[in-house]
N, CA, C and O atoms as a GROMACS GRO file, in nm:
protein
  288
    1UNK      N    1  -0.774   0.954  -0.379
    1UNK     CA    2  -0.656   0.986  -0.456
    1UNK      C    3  -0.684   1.101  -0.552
    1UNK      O    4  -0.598   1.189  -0.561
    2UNK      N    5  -0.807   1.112  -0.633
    2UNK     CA    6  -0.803   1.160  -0.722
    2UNK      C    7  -0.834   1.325  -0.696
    2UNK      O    8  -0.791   1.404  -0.781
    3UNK      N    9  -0.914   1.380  -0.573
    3UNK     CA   10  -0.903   1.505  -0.487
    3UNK      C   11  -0.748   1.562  -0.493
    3UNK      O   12  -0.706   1.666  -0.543
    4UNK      N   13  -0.677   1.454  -0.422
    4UNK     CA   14  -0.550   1.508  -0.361
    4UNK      C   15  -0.445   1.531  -0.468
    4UNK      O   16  -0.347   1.604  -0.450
    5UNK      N   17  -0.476   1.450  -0.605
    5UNK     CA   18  -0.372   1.499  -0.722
    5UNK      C   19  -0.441   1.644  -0.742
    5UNK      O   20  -0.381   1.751  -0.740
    6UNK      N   21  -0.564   1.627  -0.760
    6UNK     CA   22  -0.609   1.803  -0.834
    6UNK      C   23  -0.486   1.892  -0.745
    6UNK      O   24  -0.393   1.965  -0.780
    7UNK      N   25  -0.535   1.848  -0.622
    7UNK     CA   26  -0.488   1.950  -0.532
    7UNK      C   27  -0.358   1.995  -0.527
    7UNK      O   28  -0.322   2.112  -0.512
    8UNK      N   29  -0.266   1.862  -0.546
    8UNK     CA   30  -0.142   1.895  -0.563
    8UNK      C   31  -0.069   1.956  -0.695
    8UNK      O   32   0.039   2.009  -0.720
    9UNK      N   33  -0.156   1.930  -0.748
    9UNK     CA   34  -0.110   1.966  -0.896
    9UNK      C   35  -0.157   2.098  -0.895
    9UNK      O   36  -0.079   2.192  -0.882
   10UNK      N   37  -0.242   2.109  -0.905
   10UNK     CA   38  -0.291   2.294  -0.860
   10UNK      C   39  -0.164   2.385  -0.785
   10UNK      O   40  -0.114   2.492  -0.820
   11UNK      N   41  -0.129   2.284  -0.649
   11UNK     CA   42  -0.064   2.377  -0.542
   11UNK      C   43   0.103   2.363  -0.629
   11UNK      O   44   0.190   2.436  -0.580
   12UNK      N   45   0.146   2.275  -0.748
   12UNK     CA   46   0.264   2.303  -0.822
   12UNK      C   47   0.277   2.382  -0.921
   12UNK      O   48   0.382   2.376  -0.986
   13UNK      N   49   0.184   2.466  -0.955
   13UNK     CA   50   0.102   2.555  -1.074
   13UNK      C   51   0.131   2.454  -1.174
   13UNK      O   52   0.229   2.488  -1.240
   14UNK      N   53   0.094   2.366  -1.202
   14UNK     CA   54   0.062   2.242  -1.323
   14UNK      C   55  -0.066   2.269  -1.391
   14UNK      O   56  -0.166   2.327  -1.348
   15UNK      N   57  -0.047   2.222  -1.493
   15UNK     CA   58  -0.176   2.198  -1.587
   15UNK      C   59  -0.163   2.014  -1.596
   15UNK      O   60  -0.074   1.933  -1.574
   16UNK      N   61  -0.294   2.009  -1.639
   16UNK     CA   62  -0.287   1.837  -1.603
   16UNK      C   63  -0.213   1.821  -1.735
   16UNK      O   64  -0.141   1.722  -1.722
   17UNK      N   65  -0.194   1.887  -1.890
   17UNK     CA   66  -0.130   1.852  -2.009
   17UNK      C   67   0.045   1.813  -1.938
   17UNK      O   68   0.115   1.714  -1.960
   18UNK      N   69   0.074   1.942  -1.847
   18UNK     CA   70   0.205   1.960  -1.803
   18UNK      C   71   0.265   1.824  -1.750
   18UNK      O   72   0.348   1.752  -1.806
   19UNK      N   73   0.200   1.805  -1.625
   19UNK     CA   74   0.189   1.675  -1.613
   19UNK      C   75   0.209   1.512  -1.643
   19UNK      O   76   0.280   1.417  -1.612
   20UNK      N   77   0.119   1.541  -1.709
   20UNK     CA   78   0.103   1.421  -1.830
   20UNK      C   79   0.245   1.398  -1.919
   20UNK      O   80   0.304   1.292  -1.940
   21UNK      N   81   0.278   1.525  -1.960
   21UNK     CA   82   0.406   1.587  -2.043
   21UNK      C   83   0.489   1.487  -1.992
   21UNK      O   84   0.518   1.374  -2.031
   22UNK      N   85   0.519   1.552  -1.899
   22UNK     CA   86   0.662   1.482  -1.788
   22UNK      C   87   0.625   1.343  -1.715
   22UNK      O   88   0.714   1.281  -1.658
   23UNK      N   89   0.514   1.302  -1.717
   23UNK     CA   90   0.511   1.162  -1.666
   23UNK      C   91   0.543   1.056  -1.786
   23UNK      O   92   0.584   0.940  -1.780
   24UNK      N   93   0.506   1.142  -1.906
   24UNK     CA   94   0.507   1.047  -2.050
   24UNK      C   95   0.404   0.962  -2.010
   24UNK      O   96   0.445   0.848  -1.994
   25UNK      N   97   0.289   0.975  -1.989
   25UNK     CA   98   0.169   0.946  -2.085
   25UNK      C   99   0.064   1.038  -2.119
   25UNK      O  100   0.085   1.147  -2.067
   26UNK      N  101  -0.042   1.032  -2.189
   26UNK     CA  102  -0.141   1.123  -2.232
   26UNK      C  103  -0.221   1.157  -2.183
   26UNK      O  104  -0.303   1.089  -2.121
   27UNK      N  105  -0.217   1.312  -2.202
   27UNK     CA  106  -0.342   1.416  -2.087
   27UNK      C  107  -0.472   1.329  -2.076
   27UNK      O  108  -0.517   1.299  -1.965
   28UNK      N  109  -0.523   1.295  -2.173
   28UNK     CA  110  -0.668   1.215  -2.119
   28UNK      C  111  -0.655   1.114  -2.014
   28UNK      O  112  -0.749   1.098  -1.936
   29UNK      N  113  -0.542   1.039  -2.005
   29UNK     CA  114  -0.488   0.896  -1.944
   29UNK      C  115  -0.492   0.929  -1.828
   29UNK      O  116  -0.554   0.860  -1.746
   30UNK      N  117  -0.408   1.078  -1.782
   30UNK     CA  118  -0.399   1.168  -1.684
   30UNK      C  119  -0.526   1.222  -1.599
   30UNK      O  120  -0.568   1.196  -1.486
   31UNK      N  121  -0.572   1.310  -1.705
   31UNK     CA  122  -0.736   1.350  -1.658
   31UNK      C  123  -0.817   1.226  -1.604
   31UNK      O  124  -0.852   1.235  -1.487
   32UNK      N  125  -0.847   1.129  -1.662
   32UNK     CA  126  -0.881   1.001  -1.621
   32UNK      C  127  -0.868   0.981  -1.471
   32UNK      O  128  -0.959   0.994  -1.389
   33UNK      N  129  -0.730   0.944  -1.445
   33UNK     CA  130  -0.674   0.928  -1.342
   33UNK      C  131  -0.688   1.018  -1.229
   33UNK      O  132  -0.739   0.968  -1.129
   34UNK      N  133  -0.655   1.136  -1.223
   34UNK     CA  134  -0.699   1.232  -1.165
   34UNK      C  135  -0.860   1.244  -1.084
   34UNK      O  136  -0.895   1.260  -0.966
   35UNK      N  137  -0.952   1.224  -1.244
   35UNK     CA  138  -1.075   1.238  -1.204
   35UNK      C  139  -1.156   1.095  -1.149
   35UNK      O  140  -1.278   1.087  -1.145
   36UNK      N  141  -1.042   0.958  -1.097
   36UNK     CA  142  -1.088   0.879  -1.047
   36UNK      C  143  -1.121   0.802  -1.138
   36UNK      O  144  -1.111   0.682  -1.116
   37UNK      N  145  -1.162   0.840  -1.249
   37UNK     CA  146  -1.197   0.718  -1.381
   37UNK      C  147  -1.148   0.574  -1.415
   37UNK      O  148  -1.220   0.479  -1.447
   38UNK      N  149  -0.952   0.577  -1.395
   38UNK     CA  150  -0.905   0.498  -1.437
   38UNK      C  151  -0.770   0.528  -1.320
   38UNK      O  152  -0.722   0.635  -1.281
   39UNK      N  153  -0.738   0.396  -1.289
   39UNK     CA  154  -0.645   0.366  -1.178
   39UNK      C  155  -0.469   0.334  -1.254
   39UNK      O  156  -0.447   0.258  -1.348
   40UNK      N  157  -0.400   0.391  -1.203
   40UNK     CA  158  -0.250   0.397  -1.236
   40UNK      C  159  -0.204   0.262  -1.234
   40UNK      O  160  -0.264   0.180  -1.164
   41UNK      N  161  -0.073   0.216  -1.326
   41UNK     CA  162  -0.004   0.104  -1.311
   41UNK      C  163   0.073   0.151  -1.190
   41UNK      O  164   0.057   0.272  -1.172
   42UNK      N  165   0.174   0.077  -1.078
   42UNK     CA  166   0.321   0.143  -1.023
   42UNK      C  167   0.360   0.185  -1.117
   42UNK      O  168   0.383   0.301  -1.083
   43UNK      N  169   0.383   0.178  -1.203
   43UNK     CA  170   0.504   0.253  -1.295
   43UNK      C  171   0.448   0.415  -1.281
   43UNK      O  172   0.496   0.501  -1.207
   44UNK      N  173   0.339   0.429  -1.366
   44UNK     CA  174   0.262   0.545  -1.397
   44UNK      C  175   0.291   0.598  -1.259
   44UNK      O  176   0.402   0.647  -1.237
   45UNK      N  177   0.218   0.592  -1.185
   45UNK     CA  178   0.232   0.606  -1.027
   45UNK      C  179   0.320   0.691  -0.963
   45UNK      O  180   0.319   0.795  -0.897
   46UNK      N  181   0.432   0.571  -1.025
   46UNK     CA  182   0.563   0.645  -0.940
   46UNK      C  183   0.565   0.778  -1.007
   46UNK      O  184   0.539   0.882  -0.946
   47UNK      N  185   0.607   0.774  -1.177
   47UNK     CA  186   0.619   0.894  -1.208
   47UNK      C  187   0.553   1.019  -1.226
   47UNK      O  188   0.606   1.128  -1.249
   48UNK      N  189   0.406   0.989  -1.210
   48UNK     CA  190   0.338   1.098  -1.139
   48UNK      C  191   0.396   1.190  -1.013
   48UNK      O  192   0.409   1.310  -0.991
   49UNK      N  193   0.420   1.080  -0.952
   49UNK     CA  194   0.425   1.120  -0.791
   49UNK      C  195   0.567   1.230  -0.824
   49UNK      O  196   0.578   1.350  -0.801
   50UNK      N  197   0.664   1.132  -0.887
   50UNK     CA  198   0.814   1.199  -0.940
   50UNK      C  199   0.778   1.337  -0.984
   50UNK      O  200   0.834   1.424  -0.917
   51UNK      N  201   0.727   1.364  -1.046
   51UNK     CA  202   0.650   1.485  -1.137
   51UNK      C  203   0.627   1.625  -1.032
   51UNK      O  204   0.669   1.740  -1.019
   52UNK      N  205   0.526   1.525  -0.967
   52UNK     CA  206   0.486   1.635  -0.874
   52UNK      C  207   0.543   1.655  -0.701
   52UNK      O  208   0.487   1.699  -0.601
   53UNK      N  209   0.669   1.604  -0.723
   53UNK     CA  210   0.739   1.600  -0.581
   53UNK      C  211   0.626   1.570  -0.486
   53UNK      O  212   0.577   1.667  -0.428
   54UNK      N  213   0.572   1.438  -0.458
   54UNK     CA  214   0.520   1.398  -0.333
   54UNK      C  215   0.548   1.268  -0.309
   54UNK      O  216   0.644   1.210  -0.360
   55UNK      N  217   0.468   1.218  -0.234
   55UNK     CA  218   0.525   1.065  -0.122
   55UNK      C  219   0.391   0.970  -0.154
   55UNK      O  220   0.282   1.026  -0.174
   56UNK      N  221   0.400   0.864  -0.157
   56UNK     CA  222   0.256   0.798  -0.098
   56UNK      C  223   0.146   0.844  -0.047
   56UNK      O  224   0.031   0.841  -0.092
   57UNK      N  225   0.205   0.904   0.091
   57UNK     CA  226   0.144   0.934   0.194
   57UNK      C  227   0.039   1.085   0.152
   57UNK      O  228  -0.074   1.110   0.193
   58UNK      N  229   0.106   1.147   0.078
   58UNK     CA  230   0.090   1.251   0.026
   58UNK      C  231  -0.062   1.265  -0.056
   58UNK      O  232  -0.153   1.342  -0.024
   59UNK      N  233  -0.062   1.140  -0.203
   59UNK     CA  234  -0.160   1.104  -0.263
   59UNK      C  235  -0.274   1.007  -0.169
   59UNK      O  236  -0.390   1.037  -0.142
   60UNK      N  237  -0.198   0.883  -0.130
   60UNK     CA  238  -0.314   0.800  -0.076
   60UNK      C  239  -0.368   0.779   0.070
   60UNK      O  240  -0.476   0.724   0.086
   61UNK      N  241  -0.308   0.815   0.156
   61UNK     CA  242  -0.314   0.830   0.301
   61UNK      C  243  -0.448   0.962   0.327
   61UNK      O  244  -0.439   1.085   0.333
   62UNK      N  245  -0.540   0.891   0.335
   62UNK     CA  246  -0.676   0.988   0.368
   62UNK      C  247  -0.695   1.034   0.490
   62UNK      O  248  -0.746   0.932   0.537
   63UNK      N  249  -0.693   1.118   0.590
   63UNK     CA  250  -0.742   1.158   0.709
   63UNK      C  251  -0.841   1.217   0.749
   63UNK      O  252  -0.876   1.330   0.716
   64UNK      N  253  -0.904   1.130   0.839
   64UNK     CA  254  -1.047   1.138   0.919
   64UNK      C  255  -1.022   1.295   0.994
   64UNK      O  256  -0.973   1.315   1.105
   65UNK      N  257  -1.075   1.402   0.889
   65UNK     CA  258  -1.067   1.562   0.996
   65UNK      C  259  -1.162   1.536   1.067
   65UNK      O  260  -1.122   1.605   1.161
   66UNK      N  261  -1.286   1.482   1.116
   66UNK     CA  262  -1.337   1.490   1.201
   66UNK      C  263  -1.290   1.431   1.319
   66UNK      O  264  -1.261   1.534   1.380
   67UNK      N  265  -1.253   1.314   1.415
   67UNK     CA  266  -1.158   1.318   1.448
   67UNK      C  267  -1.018   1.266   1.477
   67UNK      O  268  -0.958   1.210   1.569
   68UNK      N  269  -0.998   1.305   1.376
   68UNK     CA  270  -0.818   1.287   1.378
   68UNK      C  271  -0.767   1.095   1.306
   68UNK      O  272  -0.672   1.070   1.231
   69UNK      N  273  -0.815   1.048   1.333
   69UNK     CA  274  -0.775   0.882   1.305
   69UNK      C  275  -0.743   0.905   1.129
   69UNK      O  276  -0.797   0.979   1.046
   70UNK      N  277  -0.676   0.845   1.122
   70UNK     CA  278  -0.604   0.739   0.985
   70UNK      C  279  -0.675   0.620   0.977
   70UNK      O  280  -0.691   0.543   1.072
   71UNK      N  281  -0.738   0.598   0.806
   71UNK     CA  282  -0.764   0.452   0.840
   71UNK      C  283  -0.667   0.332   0.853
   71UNK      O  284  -0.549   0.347   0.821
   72UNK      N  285  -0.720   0.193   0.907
   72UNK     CA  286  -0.627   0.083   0.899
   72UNK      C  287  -0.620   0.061   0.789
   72UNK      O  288  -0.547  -0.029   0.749
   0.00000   0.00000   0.00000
């Protein structure tokens, strides 16, 4: 999870403060989260995701590039 927020947040030109801003909670809480430290409520969650226009699938759905499989 915490790869694919950098990433997305990067690819929305966000700053993690920005972020944080609009999810309503605090950049560290954020950074945290991000950097894997500390795991989201749903609530938090959702409005992350809200924030940064993505899906579930988007943040937590990992894919095997070597080859090709999704885990169960």
């Amino acid at each position: 999870m915490r790869n694919r927020l950098r990433e997305i947040r990067l690819a929305c030109g966000m700053t993690q403060q920005e972020v944080a801003a609009a999810a309503d909670i605090e950049r560290v809480t954020y950074t945290n989260i991000e950097l894997g430290n500390k795991n989201p409520s749903f609530a938090v969650a959702a409005r992350i995701k809200k924030v940064l226009g993505c899906h579930d699938d988007d943040i937590f759905l990992v894919t095997n590039v070597s080859n090709g499989n999704t885990p169960a």
